[in-house]
N, C-alpha and C positions, 0 to 999 in steps of 0.2 A: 347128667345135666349139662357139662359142659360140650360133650359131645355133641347135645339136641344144640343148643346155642352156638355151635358152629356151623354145624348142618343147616339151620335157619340162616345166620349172617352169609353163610355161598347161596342158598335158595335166593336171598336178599338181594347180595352185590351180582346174579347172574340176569334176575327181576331188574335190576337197577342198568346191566350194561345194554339187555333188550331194551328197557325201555329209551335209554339215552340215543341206542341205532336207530328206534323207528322213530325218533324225534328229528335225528340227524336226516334220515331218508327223506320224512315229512317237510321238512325245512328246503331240502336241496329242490322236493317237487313244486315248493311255492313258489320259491323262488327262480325257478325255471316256470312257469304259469306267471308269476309276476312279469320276466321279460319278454313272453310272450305275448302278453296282454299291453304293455308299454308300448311293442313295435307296432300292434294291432292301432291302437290310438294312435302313435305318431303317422302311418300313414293312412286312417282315417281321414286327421286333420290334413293330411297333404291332399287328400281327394278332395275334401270339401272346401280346400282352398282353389283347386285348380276349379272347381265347379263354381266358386264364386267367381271366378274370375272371367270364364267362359260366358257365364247368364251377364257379366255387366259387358264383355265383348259385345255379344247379342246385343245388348241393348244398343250398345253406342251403335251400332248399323245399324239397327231399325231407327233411332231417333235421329240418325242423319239424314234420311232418304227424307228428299223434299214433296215427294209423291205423298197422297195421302194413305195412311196405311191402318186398319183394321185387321187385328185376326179374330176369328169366330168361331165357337163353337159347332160343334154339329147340328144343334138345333138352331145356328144362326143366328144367336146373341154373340154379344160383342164382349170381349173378355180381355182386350190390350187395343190403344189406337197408339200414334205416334205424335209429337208433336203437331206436326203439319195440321192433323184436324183440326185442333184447337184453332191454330194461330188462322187459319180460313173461314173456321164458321163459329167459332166464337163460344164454341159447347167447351167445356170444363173434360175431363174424364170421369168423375164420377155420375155427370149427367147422361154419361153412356153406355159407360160397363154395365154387362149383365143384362140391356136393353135389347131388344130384336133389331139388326140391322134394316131391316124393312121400316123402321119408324122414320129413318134419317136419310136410306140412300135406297131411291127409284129408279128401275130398268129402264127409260122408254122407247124402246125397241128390242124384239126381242131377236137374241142370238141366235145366226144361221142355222145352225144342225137342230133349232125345236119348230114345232109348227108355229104357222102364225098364232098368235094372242095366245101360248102357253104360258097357262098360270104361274108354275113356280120352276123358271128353270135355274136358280140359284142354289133351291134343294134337290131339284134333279140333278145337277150338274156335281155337287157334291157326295149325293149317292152314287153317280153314277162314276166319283171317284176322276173327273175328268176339267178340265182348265175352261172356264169363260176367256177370252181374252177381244179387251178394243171393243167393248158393249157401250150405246149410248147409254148413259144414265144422269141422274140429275143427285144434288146430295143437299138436305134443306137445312140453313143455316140457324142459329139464335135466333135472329129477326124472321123467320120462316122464308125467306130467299130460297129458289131454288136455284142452285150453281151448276151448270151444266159440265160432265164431264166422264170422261172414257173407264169404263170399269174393265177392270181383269179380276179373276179368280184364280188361286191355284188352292189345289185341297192338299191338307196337310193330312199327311199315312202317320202310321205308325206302325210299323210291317207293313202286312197288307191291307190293314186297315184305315178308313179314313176318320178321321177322329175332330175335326174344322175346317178351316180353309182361312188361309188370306186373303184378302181383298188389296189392290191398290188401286186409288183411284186419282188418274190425274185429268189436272183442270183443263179444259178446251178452253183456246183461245178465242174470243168472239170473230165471228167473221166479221172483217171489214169492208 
């Protein structure tokens, strides 16, 4: 009897020194997966701080340029303007986002490389993946004013894909 009862208490304390090593192994792997996971987050947060900080860069150029400034989606709705449109024709941004830029600013002339009276070369010019630049156009204000003034396009990639376009449009000065 006392022999089964030692033979048990070593089957015991051999059960007992396994199981304290895979607790020890267990522990050592968390905690190597814990500081892995720490440095993963800490520079998570550093990425998404350098990215906040780049999109409000961006912003402050864009909301500087006294030009009036639209970007557009592919389908030619408007999805960011700049101050300047406001403070010109009196529209809000929420009265524009998400709008077709064709509601607000008109070609009237149309650009050298399309034929005369081509219908839509703001969409061509954007599939075609290629810059409008110095187009007459007119842009209609809150009071429905039309303010006359020079459009550019440049279509924005993404590799090699075009995915919107910016518009700048600045004001012609009236002839005197």
């Amino acid at each position: 009897d006392i022999g089964a009862r030692r033979r048990a208490a070593a089957v015991l304390q051999e059960a007992n020194e396994q199981l304290d090593a895979k607790v020890k192994e267990r522990t050592a792997e968390l905690a190597s997966a814990n500081a892995r996971l720490t440095t993963e987050n800490l520079e998570r947060r550093w990425g998404a701080q350098a990215l906040e900080h780049q999109l409000r860069y961006n912003d402050l150029i864009v909301n500087s340029i006294s030009d009036l400034i639209f970007v557009l989606s592919k389908a030619q709705n408007i999805t960011r303007i700049n101050p300047a449109v406001g403070h010109l024709t009196g529209w809000e941004s929420t009265q524009l986002i998400s709008r077709p830029l064709s509601g607000f600013v008109r070609l009237t002339e149309t650009p050298r490389r399309f034929p005369p009276g081509a219908v839509e070369p703001i969409g061509q010019a954007l599939k075609e993946g290629r810059d409008l630049r110095d187009v007459a156009a007119v842009i209609t204000d809150r009071l429905k004013r039309e303010i006359p003034v020079s459009f550019t396009l440049f279509p924005l990639r993404d590799g090699n894909k075009v995915v919107g376009g910016v518009v700048v449009l600045r004001v012609v000065a009236p002839a005197s």
